[in-house]
C-alpha positions in Angstrom: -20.8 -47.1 -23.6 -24.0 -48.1 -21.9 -26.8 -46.9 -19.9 -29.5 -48.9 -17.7 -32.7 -48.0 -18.5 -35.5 -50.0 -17.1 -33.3 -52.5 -15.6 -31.8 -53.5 -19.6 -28.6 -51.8 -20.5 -28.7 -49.9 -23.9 -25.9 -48.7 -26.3 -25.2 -45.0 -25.8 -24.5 -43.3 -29.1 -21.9 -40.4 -29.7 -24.8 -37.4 -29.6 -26.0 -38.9 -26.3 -22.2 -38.7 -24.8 -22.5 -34.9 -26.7 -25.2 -34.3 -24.2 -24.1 -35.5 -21.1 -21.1 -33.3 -21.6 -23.0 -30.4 -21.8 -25.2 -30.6 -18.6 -23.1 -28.6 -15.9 -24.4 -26.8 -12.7 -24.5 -23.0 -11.9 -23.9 -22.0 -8.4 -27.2 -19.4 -7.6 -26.2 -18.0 -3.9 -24.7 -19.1 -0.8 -26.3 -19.9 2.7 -24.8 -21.1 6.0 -25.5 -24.6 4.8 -23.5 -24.6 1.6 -24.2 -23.6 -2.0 -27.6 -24.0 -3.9 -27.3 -25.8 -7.2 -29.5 -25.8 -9.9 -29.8 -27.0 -13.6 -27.6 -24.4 -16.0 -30.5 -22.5 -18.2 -29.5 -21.5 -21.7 -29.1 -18.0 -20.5 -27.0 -18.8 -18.0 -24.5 -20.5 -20.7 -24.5 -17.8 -22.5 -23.5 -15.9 -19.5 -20.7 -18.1 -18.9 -19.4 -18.5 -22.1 -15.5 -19.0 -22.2 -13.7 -16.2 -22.5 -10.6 -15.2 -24.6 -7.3 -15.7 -22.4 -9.4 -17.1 -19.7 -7.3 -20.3 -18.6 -9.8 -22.9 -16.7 -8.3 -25.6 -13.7 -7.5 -29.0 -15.0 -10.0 -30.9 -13.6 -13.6 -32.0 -13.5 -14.8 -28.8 -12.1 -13.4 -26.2 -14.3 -16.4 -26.9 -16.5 -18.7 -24.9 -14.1 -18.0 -20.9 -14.4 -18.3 -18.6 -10.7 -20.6 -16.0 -11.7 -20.3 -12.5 -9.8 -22.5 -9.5 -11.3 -22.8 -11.3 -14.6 -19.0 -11.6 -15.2 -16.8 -14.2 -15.5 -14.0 -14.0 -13.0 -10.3 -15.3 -13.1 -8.6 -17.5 -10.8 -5.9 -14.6 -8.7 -2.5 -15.0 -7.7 -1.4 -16.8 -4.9 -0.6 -15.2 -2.1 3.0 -16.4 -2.7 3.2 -14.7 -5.8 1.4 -11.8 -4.5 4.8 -11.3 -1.4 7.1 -12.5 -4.4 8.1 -15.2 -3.1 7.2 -17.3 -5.9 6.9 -16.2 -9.6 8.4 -13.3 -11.5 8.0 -9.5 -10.1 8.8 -6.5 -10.7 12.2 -5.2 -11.6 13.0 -2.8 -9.0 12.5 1.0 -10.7 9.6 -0.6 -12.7 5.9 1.0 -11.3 4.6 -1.5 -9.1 7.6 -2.6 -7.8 8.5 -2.5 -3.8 9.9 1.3 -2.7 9.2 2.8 -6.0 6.2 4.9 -6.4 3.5 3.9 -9.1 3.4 7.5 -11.2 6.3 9.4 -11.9 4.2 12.1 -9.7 4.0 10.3 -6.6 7.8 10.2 -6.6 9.4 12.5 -3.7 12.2 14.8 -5.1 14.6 15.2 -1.8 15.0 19.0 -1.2 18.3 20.1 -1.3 20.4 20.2 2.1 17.8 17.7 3.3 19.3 15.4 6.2 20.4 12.1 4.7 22.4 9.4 6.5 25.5 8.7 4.5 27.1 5.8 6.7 27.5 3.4 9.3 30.8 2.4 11.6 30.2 0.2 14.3 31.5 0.5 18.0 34.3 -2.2 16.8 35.5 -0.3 14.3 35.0 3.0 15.9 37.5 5.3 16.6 40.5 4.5 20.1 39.8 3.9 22.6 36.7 2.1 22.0 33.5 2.8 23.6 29.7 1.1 23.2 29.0 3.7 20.6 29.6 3.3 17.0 29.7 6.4 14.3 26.9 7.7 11.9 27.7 10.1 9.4 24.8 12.2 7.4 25.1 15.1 5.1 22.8 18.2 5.1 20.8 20.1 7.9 20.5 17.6 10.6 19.1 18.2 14.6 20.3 21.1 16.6 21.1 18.5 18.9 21.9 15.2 19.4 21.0 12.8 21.7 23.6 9.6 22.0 23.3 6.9 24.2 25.9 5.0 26.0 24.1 2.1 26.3 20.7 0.5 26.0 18.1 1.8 27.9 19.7 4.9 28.9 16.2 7.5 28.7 17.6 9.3 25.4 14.4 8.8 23.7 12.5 10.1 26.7 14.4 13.2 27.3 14.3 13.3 23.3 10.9 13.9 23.5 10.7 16.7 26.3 13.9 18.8 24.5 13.0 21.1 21.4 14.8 20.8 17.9 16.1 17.4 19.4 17.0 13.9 17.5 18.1 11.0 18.9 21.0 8.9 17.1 21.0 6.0 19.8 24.2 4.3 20.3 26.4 6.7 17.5 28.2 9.1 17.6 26.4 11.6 14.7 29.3 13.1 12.7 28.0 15.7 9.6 30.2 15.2 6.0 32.1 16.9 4.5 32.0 19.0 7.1 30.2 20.8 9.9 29.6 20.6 13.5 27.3 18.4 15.7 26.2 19.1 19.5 25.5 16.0 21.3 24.2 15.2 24.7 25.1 12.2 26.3 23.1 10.1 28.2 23.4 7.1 30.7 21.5 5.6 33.5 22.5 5.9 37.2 23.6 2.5 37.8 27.5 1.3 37.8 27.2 -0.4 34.2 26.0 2.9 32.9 28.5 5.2 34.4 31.4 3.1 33.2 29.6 3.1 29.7 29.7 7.1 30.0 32.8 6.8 30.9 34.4 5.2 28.0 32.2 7.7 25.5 33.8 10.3 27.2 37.5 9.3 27.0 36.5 8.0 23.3 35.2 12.2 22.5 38.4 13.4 24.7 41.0 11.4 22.6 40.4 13.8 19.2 38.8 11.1 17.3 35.7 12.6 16.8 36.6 16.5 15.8 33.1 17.3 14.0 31.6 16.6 17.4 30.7 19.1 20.4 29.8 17.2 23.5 28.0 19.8 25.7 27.8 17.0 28.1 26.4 14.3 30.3 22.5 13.4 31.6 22.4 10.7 34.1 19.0 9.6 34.7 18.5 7.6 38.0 17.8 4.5 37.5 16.0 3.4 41.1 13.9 6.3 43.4 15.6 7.2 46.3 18.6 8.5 46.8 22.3 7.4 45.0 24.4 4.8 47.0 27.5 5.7 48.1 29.5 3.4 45.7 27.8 4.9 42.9 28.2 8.6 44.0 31.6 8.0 44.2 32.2 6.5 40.8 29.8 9.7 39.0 32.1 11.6 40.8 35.1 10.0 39.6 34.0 9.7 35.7 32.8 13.3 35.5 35.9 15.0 35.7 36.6 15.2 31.8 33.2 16.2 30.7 31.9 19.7 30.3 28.8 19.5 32.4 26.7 16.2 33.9 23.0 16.9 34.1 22.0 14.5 37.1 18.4 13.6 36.6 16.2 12.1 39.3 13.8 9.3 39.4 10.1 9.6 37.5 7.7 7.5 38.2 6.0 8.7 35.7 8.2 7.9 32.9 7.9 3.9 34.8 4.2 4.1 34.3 4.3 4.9 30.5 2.9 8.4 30.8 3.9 10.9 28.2 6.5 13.1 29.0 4.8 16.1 28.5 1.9 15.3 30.9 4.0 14.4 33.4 4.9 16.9 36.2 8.8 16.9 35.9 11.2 18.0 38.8 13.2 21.0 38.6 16.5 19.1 37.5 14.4 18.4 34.5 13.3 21.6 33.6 16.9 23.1 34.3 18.1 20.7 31.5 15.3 22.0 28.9 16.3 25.6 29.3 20.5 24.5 28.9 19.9 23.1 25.9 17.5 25.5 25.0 20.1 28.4 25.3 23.1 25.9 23.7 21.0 25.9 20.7 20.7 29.3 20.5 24.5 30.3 21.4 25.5 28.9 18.4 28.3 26.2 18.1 31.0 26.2 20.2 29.6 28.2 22.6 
């Protein structure tokens, strides 16, 4: 190898390759316009002497060390290792692995009769004749009452949150295993599709397919202000007949606006349905 020195080239022997090798840079601080570099000092190699099980990045670069509070820092995972998406992970039941605790401490022992869901069936498979809502069954003390709804958007969560000791179990029918009782409300909105969803629920619970189940009734929230059309008055009428009770619920525009429910000044319809199920909880079951 040779170098130009004075416009003449001249050999380069082995102890002058030697040295070139050993001139690197050290990175001294950061600024908006990029990093300062200056000559490596011989306390600064020192400093940045290789490490044992340190790996360094194939290329020209990996000569230079990052320095951070005097220590010499390793390159991390990837972010793709880091989601598991690439790389071996954890076994699950190993600490550190996803849903398991770290210490054997921060592991929750389940009281016993806590409420657990057991299993799903859903509305195609559900008991005859079929209806929009499937079956859940759990074990253990579960809500004193149930909320179901008979199809999307029917208010259960809203009237879930002004009723005490309440749950909501959406579009299921909650049944307790191995055995027990369950009081569930229904609810549906005020429109036709609603009503005939309520309707099949209802003939689903009258055909004795669901005997762990006491339906204490039906709450039909309005689904428009104003009062019902005839059609629809007609067709609650009709559908009602088979079911102990219907709660009929009037607009909120309230509950439109995204207020909470119990902020907002409810009608008395509303307040009649808190203290039904209020005294149903406290009758007991089949009362």
């Amino acid at each position: 190898m040779q170098a130009a020195s004075g416009g003449r080239a001249r050999p380069v022997g082995e102890a002058g390759l030697r040295r070139a090798r050993r001139t690197t840079v050290r990175t001294v601080g950061w600024s908006s316009r990029g990093a300062a570099q200056e000559p490596e000092s011989r306390a600064s190699r020192r400093l940045t002497m290789p490490v044992a099980g340190a790996r360094s990045i194939p290329n020209v670069r990996s000569r230079s060390r990052l320095l951070l509070g005097g220590r010499v820092m390793r390159p991390s995972l990837s972010g793709a290792q880091l989601r598991g998406k690439t790389g071996p992970g954890p076994s699950p039941g190993t600490p550190g692995a996803p849903g398991t605790a770290m210490y054997p401490s921060q592991q929750q022992v389940r009281p016993a009769g806590a409420f657990v869901a057991q299993g799903v069936v859903p509305a195609e498979r559900g008991p005859s004749p079929k209806s929009a809502l499937g079956v859940v069954t759990y074990s253990g003390q579960g809500p004193a009452l149930w909320l179901s709804s008979c199809h999307g958007g029917a208010g259960a969560s809203t009237l879930a949150a002004l009723l005490p000791a309440c749950g909501s179990a959406g579009r299921y029918w909650p049944v307790p295993v191995p055995q027990g009782r369950s009081r569930v409300l229904l609810v549906a909105r005020g429109h036709a599709s609603g009503l005939l969803a309520a309707q099949a629920a209802m003939r689903q619970w009258a055909a004795r397919g669901l005997p762990s189940v006491q339906l204490l009734g039906l709450a039909v929230v309005a689904d428009a202000p104003g009062k019902r059309p005839k059609p629809l008055a007609d067709l609650l009428q009709l559908i009602t007949g088979g079911v102990p009770r219907v709660w009929d619920l009037p607009w909120v525009e309230g509950f439109r606006l995204g207020e909470p429910p119990n902020a907002v000044k409810l009608p008395a319809a509303y307040s009649r349905l808190i203290r039904d199920m209020a005294g149903a909880i406290s009758a007991g079951p089949d009362n």
